[in-house]
C-alpha positions as a LaTeX table, in Angstrom:
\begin{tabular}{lrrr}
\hline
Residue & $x$ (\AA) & $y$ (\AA) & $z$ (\AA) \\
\hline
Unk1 & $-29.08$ & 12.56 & $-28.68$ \\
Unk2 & $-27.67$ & 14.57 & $-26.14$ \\
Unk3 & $-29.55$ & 12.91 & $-23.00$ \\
Unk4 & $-28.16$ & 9.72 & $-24.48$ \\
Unk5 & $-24.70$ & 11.04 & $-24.38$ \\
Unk6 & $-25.25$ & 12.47 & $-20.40$ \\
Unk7 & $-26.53$ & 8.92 & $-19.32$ \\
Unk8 & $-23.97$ & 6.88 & $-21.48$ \\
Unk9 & $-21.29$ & 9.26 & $-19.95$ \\
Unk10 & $-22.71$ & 8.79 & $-16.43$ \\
Unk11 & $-22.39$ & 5.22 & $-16.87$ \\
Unk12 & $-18.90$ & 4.75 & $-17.72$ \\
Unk13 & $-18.26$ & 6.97 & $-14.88$ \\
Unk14 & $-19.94$ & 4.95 & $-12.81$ \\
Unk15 & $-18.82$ & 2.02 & $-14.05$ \\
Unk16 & $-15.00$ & 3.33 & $-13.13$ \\
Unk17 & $-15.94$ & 4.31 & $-9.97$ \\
Unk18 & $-16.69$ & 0.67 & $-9.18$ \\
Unk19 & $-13.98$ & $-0.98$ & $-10.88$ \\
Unk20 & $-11.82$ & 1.39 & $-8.37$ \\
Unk21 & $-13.98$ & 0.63 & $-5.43$ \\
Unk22 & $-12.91$ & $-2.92$ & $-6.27$ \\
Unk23 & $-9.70$ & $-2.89$ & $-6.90$ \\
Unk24 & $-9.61$ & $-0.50$ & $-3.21$ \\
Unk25 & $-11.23$ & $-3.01$ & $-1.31$ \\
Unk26 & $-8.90$ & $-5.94$ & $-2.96$ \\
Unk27 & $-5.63$ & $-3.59$ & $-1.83$ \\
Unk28 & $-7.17$ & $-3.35$ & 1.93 \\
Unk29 & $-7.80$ & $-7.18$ & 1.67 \\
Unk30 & $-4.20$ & $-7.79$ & 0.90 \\
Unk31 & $-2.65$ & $-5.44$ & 3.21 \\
Unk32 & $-5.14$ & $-7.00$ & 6.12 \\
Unk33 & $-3.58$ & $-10.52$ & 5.37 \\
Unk34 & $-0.34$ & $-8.94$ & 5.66 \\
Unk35 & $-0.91$ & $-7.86$ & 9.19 \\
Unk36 & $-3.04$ & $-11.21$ & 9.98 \\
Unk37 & 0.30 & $-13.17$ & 8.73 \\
Unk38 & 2.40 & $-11.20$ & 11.34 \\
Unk39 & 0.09 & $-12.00$ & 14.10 \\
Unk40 & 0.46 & $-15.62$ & 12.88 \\
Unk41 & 3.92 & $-15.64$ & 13.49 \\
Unk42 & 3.00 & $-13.88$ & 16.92 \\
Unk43 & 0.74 & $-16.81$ & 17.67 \\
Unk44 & $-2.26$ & $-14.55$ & 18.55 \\
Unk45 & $-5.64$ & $-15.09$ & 19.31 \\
Unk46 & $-8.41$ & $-13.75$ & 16.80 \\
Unk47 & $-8.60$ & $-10.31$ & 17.93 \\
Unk48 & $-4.83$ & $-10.01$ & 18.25 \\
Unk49 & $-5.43$ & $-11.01$ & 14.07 \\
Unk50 & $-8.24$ & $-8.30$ & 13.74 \\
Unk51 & $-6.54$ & $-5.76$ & 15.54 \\
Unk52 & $-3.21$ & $-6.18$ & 13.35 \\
Unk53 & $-5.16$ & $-7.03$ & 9.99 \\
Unk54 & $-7.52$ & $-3.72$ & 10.59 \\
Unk55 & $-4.73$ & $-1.54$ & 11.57 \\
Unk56 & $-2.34$ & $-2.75$ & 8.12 \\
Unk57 & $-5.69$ & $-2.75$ & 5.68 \\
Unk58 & $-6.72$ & 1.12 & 6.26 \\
Unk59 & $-3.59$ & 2.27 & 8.39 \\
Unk60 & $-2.25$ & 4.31 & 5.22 \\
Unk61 & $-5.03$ & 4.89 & 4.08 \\
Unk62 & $-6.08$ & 6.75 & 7.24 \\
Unk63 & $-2.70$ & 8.95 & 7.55 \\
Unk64 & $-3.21$ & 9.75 & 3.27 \\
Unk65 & $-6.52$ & 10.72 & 4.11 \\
Unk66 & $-6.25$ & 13.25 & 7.15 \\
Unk67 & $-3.05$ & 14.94 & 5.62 \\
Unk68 & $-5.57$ & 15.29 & 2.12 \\
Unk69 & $-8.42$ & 16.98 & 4.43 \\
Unk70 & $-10.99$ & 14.32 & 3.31 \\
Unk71 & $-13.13$ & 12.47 & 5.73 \\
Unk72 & $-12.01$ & 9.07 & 6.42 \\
Unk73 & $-12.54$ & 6.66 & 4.07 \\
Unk74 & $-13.60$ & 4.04 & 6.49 \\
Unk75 & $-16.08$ & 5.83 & 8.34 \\
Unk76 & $-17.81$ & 6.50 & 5.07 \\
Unk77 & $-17.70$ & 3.14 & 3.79 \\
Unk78 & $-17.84$ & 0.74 & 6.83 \\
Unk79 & $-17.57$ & $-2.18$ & 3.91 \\
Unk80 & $-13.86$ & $-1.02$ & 4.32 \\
Unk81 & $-13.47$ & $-2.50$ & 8.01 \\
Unk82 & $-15.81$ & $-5.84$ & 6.91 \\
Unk83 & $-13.19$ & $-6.20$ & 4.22 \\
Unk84 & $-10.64$ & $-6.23$ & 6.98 \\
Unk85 & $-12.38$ & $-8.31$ & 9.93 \\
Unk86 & $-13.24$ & $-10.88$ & 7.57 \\
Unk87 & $-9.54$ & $-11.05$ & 5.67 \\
Unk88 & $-8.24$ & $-11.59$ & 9.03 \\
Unk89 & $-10.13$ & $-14.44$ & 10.40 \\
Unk90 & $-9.69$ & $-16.48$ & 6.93 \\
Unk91 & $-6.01$ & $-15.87$ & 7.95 \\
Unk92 & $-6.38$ & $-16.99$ & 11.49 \\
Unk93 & $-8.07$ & $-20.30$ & 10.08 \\
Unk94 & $-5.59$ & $-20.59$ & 6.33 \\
Unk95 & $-2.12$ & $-19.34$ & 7.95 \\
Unk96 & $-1.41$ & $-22.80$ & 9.61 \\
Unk97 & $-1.77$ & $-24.18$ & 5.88 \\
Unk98 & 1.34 & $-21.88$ & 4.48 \\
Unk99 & 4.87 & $-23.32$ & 4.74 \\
Unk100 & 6.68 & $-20.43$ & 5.39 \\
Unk101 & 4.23 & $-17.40$ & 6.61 \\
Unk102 & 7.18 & $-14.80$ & 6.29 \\
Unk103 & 7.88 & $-15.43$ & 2.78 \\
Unk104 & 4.40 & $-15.49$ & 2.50 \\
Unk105 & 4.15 & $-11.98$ & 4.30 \\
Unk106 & 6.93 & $-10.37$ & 1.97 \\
Unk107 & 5.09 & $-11.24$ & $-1.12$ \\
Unk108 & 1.65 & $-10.44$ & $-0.27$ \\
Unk109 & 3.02 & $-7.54$ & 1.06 \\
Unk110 & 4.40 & $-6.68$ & $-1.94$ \\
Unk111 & 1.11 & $-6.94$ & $-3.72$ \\
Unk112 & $-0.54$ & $-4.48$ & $-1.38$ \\
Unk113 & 2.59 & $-2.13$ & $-1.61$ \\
Unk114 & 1.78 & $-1.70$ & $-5.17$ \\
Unk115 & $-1.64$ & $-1.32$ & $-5.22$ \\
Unk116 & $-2.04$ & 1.13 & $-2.28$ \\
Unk117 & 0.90 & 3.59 & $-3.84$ \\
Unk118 & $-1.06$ & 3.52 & $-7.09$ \\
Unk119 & $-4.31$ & 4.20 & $-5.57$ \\
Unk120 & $-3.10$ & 6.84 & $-3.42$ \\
Unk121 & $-1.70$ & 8.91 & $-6.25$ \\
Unk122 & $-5.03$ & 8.34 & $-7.75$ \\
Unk123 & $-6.68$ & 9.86 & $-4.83$ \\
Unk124 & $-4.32$ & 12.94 & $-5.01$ \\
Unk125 & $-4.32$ & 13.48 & $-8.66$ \\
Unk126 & $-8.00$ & 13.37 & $-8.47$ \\
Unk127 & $-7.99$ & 16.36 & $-5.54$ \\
Unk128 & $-6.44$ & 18.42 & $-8.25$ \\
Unk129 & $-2.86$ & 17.78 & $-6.51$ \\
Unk130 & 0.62 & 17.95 & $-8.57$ \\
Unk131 & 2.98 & 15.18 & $-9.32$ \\
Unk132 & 5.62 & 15.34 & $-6.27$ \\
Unk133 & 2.37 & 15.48 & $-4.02$ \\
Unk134 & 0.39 & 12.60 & $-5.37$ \\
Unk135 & 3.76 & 10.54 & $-5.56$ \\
Unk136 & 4.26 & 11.48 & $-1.67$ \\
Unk137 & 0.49 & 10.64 & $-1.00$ \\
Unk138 & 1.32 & 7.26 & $-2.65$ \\
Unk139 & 3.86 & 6.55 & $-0.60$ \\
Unk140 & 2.48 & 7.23 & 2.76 \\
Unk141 & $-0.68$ & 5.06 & 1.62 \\
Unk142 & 1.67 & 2.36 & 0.86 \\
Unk143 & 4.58 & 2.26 & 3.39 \\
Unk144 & 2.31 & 3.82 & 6.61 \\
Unk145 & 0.31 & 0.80 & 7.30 \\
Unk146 & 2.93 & $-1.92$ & 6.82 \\
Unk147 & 5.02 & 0.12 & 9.45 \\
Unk148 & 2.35 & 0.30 & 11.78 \\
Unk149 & 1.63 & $-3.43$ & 11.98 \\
Unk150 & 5.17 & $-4.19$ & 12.25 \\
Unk151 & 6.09 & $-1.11$ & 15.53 \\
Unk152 & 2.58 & $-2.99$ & 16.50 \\
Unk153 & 3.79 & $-6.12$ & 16.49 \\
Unk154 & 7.72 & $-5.84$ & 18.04 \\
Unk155 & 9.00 & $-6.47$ & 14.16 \\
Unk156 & 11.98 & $-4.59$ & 12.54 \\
Unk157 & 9.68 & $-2.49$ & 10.01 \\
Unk158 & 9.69 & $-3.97$ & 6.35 \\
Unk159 & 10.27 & $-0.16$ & 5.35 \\
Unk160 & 13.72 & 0.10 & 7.01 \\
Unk161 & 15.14 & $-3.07$ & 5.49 \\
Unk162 & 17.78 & $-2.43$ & 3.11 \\
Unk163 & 16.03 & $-3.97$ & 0.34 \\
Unk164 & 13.97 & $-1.70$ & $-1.76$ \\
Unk165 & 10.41 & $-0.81$ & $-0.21$ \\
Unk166 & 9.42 & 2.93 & $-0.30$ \\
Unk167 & 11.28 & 3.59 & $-3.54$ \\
Unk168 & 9.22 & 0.87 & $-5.33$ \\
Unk169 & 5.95 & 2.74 & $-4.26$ \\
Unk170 & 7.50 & 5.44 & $-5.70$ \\
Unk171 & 7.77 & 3.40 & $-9.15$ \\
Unk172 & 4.47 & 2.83 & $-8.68$ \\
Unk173 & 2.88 & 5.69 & $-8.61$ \\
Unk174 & 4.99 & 7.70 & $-11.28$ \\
Unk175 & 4.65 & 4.96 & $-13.68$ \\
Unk176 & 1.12 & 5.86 & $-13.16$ \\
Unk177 & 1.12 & 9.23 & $-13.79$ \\
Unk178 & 3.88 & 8.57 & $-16.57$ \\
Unk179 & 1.13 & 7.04 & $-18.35$ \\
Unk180 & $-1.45$ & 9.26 & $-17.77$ \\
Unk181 & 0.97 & 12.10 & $-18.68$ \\
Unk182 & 0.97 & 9.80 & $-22.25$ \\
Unk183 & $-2.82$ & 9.62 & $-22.42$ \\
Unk184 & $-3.36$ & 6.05 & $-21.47$ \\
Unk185 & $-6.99$ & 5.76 & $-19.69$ \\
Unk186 & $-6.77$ & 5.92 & $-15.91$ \\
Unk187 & $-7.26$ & 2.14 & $-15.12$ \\
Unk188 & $-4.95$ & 1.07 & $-17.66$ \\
Unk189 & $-2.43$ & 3.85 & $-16.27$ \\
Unk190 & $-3.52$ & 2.10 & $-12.62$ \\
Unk191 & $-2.56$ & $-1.43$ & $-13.68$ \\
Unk192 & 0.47 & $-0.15$ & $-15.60$ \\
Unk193 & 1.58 & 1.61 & $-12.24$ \\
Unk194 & 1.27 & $-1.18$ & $-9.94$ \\
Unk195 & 2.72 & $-3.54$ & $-12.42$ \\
Unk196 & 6.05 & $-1.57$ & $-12.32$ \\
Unk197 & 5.80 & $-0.98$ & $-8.44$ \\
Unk198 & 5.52 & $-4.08$ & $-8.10$ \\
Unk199 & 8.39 & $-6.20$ & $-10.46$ \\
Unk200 & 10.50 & $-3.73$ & $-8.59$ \\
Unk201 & 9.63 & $-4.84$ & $-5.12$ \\
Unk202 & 9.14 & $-8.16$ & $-6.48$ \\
Unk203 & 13.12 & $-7.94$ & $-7.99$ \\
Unk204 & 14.50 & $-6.69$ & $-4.34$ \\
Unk205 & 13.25 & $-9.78$ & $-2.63$ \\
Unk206 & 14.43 & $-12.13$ & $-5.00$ \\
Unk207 & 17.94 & $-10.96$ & $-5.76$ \\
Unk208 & 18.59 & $-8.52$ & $-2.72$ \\
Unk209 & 18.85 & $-5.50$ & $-4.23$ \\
Unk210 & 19.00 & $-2.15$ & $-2.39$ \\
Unk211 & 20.29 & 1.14 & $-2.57$ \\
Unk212 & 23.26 & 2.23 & $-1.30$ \\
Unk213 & 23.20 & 2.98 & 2.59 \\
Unk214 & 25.52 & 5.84 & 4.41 \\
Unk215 & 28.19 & 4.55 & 6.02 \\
Unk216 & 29.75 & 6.48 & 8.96 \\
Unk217 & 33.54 & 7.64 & 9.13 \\
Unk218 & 36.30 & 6.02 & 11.05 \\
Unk219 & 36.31 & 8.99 & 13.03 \\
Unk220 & 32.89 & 10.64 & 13.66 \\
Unk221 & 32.91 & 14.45 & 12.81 \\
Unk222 & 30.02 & 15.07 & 15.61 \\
Unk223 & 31.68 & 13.68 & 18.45 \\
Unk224 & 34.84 & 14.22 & 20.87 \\
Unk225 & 37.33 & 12.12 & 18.72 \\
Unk226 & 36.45 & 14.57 & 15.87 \\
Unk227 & 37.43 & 17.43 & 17.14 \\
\hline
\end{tabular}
C-alpha cells in the first residue's frame, strides 16, 4: 500500500505543478498582449510588438526572480519567451480588429495584474518566505512589467494613475494567503486571490475609484516662502 500512496502522492503533485505551469504561461500571455496593445497604439512594426510584448510578459517576473535568488525563470523554460513572441504577433495581426485598444489594454491588463500578484506570492510562500514578503514579491511581479512597457513606450505608467493598481495586487495576493491561512487548497486559494485582485482593479476602472493622494500646502514648508 505504501508505494501506492508515494506514486498517487507524486501524481497530484505533479498534476499541480502543471495546472500552475498553465495558469503561469496564461498570466505571461496576457501581460504580452498588454504590451503588444501599447505598441498598437504606437503603430509599430512586429519587432517593436515583440520587443514590448516580451519585455511586459516576463518583465516582473524577471525583477521577482533576481531579488528571490532563483535563476530566471525564462532561461529555464524558454516555452516562457515562445509564449510571448507568439502572443505578440496574434496582436500585431487581431489589434486592428478591437474598437478601442486602450480600453482594451486596461482590462487585459487587469487580468494579468491579478494573476501575476497571485502567482508571485505563490512563488515566495513556496521559498519558505513570510506574509509581508510574499505580498511584496506579488506586487513587484505584478506592477514591474506593466511599468516597464509603458517608460518603454513614452506612456504615463498605469501604476501611477490615481486609480487603484498596486493596492489591488496587494488584494490579490493576501486574499491568497487569507485562504490558505483558512486551509483552502492552494489552487483554490490561487483563484480565490486573483478573483479579489481582480473585482478590485476591475471596480477602479469602472467607477474611478482611488485612494486619497497628498496634496501640497499653500505655502511649501521646504522652500524659501516657508521659512
Amino acid at each position: 500500500m505504501i508505494p501506492v500512496s508515494l506514486a498517487t502522492a507524486s501524481e497530484a503533485v505533479a498534476a499541480v505543478e502543471q495546472a500552475l505551469l498553465v495558469v503561469d504561461l496564461v498570466a505571461v500571455a496576457v501581460f504580452a498582449i498588454s504590451g503588444a496593445l501599447v505598441a498598437a497604439r504606437k503603430e509599430m512594426d512586429p519587432v517593436g510588438f515583440i520587443f514590448l510584448g516580451t519585455a511586459t510578459g516576463i518583465g516582473g517576473g524577471t525583477f521577482r526572480d533576481l531579488v528571490l535568488g532563483v535563476p530566471l525563470l525564462w532561461v529555464q523554460q524558454p516555452v516562457y519567451l515562445w509564449v510571448c513572441i507568439i502572443a505578440s504577433l496574434a496582436t500585431f495581426w487581431g489589434a486592428r480588429l478591437l474598437g478601442s485598444r486602450y480600453r482594451a489594454l486596461l482590462w487585459m491588463d487587469a487580468v494579468g495584474m491579478a494573476m501575476f500578484a497571485v502567482a508571485g506570492t505563490q512563488k515566495a510562500t513556496s521559498l519558505g518566505h513570510g506574509p509581508l514578503v510574499a505580498t511584496l514579491m506579488g506586487v513587484f511581479t505584478a506592477a514591474l512589467g506593466g511599468l516597464v512597457r509603458d517608460m518603454m513606450a513614452g506612456e504615463e505608467p498605469l501604476l501611477f494613475h490615481r486609480e487603484i493598481y498596486a493596492t489591488a495586487a496587494v488584494v490579490a495576493g493576501l486574499g491568497y494567503l487569507g485562504l490558505l491561512a483558512l486551509g483552502i487548497p492552494g489552487e483554490l486559494a490561487g483563484m480565490g486571490g486573483f478573483v479579489a485582485g481582480f473585482i478590485t482593479r476591475a471596480a477602479a476602472i469602472r467607477y474611478g475609484l482611488s485612494l486619497p493622494s497628498y496634496r501640497r500646502p499653500d505655502r511649501p514648508l521646504d522652500g524659501p516662502s516657508g521659512r
